[in-house]
C-alpha positions in Angstrom: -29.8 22.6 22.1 -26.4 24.7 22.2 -25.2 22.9 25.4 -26.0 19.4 24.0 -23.6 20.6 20.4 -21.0 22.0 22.9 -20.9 18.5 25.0 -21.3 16.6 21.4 -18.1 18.8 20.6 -16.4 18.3 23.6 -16.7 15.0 23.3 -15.8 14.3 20.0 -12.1 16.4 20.6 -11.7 14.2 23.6 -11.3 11.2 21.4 -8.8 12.8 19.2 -5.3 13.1 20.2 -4.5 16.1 18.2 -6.5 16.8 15.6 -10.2 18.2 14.6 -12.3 19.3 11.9 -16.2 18.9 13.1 -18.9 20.8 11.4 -22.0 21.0 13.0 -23.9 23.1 10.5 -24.4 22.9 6.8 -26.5 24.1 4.0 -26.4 25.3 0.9 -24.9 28.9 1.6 -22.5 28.1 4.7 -20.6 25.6 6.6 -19.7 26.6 10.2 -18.1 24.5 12.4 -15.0 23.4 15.3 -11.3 23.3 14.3 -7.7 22.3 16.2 -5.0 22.1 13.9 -2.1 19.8 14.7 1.3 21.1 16.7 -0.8 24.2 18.5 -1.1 26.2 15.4 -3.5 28.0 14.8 -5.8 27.5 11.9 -5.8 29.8 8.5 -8.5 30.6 6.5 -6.5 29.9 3.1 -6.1 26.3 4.5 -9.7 25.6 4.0 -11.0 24.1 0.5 -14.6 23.3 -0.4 -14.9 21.7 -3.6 -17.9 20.2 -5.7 -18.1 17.9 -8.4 -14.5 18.8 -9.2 -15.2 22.2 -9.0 -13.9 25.0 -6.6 -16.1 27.2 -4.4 -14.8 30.4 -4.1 -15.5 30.7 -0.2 -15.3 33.3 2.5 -13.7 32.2 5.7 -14.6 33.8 9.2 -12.7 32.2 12.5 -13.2 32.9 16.0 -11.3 31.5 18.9 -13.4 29.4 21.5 -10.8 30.2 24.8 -13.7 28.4 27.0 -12.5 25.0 25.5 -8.7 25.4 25.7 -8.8 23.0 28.5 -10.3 20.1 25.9 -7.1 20.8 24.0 -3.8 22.4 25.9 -3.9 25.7 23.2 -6.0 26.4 20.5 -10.0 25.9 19.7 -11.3 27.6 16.6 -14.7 28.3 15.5 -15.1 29.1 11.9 -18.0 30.1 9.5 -17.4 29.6 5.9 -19.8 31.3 3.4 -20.1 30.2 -0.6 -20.2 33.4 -2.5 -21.9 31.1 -4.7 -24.9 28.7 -3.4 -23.7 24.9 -3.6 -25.9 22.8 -6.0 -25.3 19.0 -4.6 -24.1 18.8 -1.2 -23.9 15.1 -1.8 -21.1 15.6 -4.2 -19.5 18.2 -2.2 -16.2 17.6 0.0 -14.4 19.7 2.7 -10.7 19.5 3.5 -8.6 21.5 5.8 -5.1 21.6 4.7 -2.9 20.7 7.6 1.0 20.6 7.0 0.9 17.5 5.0 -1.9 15.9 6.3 -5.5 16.6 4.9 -8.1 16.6 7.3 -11.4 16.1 6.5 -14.7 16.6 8.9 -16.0 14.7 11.3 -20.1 15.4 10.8 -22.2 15.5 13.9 -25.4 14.3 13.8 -28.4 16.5 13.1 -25.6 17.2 9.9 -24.7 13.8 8.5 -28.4 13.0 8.4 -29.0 15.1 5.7 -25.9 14.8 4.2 -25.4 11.6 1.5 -21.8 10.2 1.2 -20.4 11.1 -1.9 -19.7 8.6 -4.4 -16.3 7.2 -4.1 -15.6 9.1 -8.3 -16.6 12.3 -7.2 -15.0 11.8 -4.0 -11.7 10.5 -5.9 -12.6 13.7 -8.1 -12.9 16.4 -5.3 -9.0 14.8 -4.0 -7.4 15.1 -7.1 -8.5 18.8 -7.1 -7.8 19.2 -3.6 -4.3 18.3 -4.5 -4.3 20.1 -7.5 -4.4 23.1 -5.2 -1.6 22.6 -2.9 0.8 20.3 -5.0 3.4 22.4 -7.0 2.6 19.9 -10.0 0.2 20.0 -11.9 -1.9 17.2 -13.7 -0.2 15.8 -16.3 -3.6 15.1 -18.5 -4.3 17.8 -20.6 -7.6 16.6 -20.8 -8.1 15.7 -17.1 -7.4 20.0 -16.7 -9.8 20.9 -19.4 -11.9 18.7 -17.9 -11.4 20.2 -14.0 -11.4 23.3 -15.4 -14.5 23.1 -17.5 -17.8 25.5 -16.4 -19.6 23.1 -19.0 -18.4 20.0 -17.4 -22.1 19.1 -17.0 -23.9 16.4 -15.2 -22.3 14.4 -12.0 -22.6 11.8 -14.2 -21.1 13.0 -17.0 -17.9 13.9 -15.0 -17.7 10.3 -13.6 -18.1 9.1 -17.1 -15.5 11.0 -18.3 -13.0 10.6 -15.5 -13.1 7.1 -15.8 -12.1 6.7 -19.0 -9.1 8.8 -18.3 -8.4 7.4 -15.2 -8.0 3.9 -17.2 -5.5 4.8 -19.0 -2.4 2.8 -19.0 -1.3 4.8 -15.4 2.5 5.1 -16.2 1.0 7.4 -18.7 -1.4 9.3 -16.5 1.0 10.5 -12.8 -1.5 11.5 -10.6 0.0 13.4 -7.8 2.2 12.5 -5.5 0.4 11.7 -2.0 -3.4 11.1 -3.1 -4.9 8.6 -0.7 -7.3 6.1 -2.1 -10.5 6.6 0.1 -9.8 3.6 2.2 -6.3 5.0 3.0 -4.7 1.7 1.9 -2.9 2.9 -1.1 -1.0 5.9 -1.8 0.3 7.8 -4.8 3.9 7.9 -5.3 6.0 9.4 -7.8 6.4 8.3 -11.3 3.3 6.8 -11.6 3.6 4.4 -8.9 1.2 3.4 -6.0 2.2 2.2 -2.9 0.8 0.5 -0.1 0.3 2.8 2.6 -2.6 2.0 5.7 -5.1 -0.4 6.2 -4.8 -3.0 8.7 -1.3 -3.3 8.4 -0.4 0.4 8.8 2.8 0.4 6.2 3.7 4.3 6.3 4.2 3.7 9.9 6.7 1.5 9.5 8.5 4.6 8.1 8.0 7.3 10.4 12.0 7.2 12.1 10.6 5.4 14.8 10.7 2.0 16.8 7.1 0.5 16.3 6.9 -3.5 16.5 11.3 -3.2 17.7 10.1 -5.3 20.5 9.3 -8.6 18.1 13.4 -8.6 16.8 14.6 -10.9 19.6 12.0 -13.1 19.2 12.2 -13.4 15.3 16.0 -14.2 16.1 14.8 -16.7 18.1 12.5 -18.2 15.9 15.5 -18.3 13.4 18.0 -19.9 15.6 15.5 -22.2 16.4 15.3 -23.4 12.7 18.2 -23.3 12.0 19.4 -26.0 14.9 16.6 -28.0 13.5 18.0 -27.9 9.8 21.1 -28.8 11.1 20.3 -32.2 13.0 18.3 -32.8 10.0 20.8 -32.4 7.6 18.9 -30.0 5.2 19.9 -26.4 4.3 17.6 -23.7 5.9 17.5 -20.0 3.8 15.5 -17.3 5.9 14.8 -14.2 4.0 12.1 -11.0 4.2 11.2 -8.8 0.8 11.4 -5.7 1.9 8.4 -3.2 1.2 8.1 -1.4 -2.4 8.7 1.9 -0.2 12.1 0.1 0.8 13.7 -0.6 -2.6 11.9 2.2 -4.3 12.6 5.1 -2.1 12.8 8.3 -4.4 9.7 7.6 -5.6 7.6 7.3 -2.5 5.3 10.2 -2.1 7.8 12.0 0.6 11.4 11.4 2.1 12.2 8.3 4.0 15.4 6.7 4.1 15.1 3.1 3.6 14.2 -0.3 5.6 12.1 0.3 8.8 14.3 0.0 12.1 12.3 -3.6 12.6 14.1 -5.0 9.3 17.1 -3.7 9.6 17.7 -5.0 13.3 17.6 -8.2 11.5 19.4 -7.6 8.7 22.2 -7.2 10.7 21.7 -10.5 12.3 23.3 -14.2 11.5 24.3 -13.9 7.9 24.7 -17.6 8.1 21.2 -18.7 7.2 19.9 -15.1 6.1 19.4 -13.9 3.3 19.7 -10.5 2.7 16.9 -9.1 -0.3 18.2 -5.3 1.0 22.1 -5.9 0.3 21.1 -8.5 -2.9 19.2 -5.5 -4.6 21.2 -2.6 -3.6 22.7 -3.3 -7.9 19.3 -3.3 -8.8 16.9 0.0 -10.6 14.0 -0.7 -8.2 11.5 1.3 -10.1 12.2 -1.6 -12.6 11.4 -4.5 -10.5 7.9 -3.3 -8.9 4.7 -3.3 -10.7 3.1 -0.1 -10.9 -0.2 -0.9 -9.7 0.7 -3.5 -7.2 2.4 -4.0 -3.9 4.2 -7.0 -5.5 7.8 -7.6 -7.4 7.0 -8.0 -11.3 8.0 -10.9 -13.6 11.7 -9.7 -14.2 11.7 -8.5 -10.0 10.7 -12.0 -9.5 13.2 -13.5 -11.6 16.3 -11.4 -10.3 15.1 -12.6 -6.6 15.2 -16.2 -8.1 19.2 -15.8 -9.7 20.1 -13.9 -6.2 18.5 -17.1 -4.4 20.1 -19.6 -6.8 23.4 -17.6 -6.1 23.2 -17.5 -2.6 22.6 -21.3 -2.9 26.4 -21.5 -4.6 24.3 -22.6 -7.4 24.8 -21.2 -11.4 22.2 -20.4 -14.2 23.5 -21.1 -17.3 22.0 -17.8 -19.6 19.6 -15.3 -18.1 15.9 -14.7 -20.2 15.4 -11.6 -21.6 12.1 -10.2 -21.0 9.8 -8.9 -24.0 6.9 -10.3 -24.3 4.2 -7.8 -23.2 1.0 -8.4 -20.8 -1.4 -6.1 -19.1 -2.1 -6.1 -15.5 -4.3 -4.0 -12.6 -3.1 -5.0 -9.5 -4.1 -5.0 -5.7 -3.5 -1.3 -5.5 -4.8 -0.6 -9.1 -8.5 -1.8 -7.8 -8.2 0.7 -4.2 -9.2 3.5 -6.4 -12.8 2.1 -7.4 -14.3 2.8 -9.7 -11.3 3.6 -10.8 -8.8 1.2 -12.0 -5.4 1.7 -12.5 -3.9 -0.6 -15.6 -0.2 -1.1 -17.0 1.8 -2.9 -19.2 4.9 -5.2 -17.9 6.9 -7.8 -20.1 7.4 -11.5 -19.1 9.8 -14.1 -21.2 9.5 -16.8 -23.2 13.3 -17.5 -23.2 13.2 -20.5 -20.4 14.0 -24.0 -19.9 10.9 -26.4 -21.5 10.6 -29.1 -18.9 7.9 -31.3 -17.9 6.7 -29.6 -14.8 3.8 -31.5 -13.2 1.5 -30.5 -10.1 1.7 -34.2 -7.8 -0.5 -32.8 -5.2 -2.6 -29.5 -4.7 -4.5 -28.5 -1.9 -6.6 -25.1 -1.3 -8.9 -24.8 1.8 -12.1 -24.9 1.0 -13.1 -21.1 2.1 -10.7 -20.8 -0.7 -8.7 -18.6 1.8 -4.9 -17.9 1.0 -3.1 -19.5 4.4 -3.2 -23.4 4.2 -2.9 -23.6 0.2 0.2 -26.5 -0.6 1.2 -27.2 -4.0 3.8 -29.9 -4.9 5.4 -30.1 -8.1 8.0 -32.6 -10.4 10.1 -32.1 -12.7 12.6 -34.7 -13.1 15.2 -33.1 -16.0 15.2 -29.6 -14.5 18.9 -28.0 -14.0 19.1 -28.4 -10.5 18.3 -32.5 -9.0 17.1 -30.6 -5.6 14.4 -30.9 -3.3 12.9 -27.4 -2.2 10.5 -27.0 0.4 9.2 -23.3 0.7 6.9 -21.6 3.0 5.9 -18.1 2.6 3.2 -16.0 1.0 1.6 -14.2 -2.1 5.4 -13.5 -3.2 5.4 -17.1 -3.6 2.3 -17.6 -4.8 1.0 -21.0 -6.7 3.4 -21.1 -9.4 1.1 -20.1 -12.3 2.3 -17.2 -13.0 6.0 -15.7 -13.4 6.1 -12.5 -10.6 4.7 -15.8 -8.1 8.4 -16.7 -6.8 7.7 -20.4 -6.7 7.4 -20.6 -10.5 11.1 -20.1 -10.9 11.4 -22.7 -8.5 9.7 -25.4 -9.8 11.0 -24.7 -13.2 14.3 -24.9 -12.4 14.4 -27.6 -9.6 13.4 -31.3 -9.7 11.1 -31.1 -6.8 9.3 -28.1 -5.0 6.5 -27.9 -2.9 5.0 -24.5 -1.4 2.6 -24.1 1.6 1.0 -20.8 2.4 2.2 -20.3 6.3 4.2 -18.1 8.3 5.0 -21.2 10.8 7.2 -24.5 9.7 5.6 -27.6 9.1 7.8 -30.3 10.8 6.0 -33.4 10.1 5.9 -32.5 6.2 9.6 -31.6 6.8 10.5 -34.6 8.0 8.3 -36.3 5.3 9.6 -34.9 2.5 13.3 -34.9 3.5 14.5 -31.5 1.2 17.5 -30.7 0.2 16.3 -26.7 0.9 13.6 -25.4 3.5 13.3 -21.2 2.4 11.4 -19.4 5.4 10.0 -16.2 3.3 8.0 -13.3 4.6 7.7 -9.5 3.9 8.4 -6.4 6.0 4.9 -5.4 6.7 4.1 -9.0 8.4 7.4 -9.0 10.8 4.9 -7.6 13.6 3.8 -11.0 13.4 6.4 -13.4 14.7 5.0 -17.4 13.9 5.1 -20.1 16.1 7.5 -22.4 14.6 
């Protein structure tokens, strides 16, 4: 039985590049398992947390070096035994962190373990983090109530905590700041500072974009191909091509990401400093601009007034002029796509749109959404024939854009404001509808996190 947990170990350290937490016993009284830090350092007792229901286990940490498996990992592997000094009620609701630098490592569970071990629910779960960052974060939860509540020896029932947490947690969030660097338990959205949340893994990996390094540097010639290519097109065509990328929130908001980065990833600005002649520039438009303004809290996406300041930059860029500029007071509620990553928490907040617009009659001429109802694919095509600007736009993009229904989706600016405007949902250029619809405009519009996808056309 030991040799087959030692292989099982061996094993699992094998796949990891250079990190491990594995336990490979647990009860109520103990936890023992296998432990490499990262950078060769060797692991310390006060690092380890074990924390239930939101509550702290005062634990006893032994740790004994395992020199037979150096060779697995070039220095250090660490046994360790943790004891409760006092027995563990629900090991279901029960989580395990090893603080690591900055990172927070959490156990892989071999398998005579996670058999009897339940997955927490993602509340307690979210519970156990926030107390797990309570504990190494120099701040401290703003809530008084969420700290009586941590706090509490009478905090009762599992269910009673989730109860209660909730309703805090739904508070408007700009006036609950969780901590700065709290994962959601996907990993796709982050905590930042001031009561934002940012995007930060899933599928498109957006913190790594961040990291000082080179990732995706290989697709910049080809993007500048891609744009040259357009652009010759517009030209024999005789329309005017824009090309521009919104940066991430991270990007325009960076003092209040959850730690130090210094602006655009090295993919965006390698084309930022490209042609100027068809590009524009969201990075050098917004430099003027309070970013922590323009973002909504609880979403990865510009706001109604960010929207609207894009729109004016556009127009400008265009060597078009808006005649007065709306002011924005009229107050909504929103949770957005980083609101809901928290489940079942979710994150609300208030933001202000305008009523202080032009009154034309805008009119949808032709609609199309796939019938999957997914996002790529969707066209709209609207008319407006006493708007300001007697102009034919044609844009493709994405969810910045939008379907015009609301005012942080780009293309409702647009189609208030000029006589025609269609939208399709695409990365690539649609020639045929190009040629078509003969435009006075064709905007090419994607975001930072996508430019590790170049399009065809």
């Amino acid at each position: 039985m030991l040799r087959r947990i030692k292989q099982a170990i061996v094993h699992k350290f094998a796949t990891q590049k250079t990190t491990g937490f594995i336990v490979e016993r647990l009860d109520c009284n103990q936890i023992s398992g296998w432990i490499v830090p990262q950078n060769d350092d060797n692991p310390k007792a006060c690092n380890f947390q074990v924390i239930e229901s939101g509550r702290v286990v005062d634990i006893k940490v032994r740790l004994f070096h395992r020199a037979n498996f150096e060779a697995q990992n070039a220095a250090n592997l660490f046994g360790f035994r943790i004891s409760f000094k006092q027995q563990l009620v629900d090991l279901s609701a029960t989580s395990f962190f090893y603080i690591d630098g900055q990172n927070r490592l959490e156990p892989h569970f071999l398998a005579q373990v996670s058999v009897a071990l339940a997955e927490p629910s993602c509340s307690v779960y979210f519970l156990n983090k926030m107390v797990s960052q309570k504990l190494v974060n120099a701040e401290t939860l703003p809530s008084k109530e969420a700290l009586t509540l941590l706090n509490s020896s009478e905090s009762g029932t599992n269910k009673n905590i989730e109860e209660k947490m909730t309703e805090l947690l739904c508070k408007d969030i700009s006036a609950f700041h969780l901590q700065a660097g709290l994962k959601s338990k996907s990993g796709v959205a982050i905590t930042g500072k001031s009561g934002h949340l940012f995007l930060h893994g899933g599928s498109n990996k957006v913190d790594e974009l961040f990291q000082n390094n080179d990732i995706h540097i290989e697709k910049v010639p080809k993007w500048l191909a891609l744009f040259s290519t357009r652009k010759e097109r517009a030209e024999g065509a005789n329309y005017r091509y824009v090309q521009f990328v919104i940066p991430e929130k991270q990007t325009l908001m960076t003092q209040h990401y959850y730690r130090n980065i210094d602006g655009p990833s090295q993919l965006l600005k390698s084309i930022e400093e490209s042609d100027r002649s068809f590009y524009f520039s969201m990075v050098d438009a917004f430099a003027e601009y309070d970013g922590s303004d323009l973002f909504f809290k609880t979403d990865s996406h510009l706001n109604a007034k960010g929207t609207y300041y894009l729109f004016k930059e556009l127009v400008k860029y265009l060597g078009l002029t808006l005649d007065s500029e709306p002011q924005f007071r009229v107050s909504k509620q929103l949770s957005g796509d980083l609101g809901r990553k928290y489940y079942p928490f979710t994150f609300w907040e208030e933001f202000e749109t305008t009523n202080d617009i032009p009154k034309f009659d805008r009119q949808v001429k032709y609609k199309f959404i796939p019938a999957n109802k997914a996002h790529m694919g969707r066209h709209i095509h609207w008319v407006n024939p006493d708007a300001i600007f007697e102009k034919k736009v044609l844009i493709f993009g994405n969810s910045f854009c939008e379907m015009g229904t609301k005012q942080h989706h780009l293309t409702w600016w647009f189609s208030q404001y000029f006589s025609e405007c269609q939208f399709v949902w695409s990365g690539d250029f649609n020639n045929k509808l190009i040629d078509k619809f003969q435009p006075d405009i064709v905007i090419g519009q994607s975001i930072e996190r996508f430019l590790r996808l170049v399009p065809n056309y």
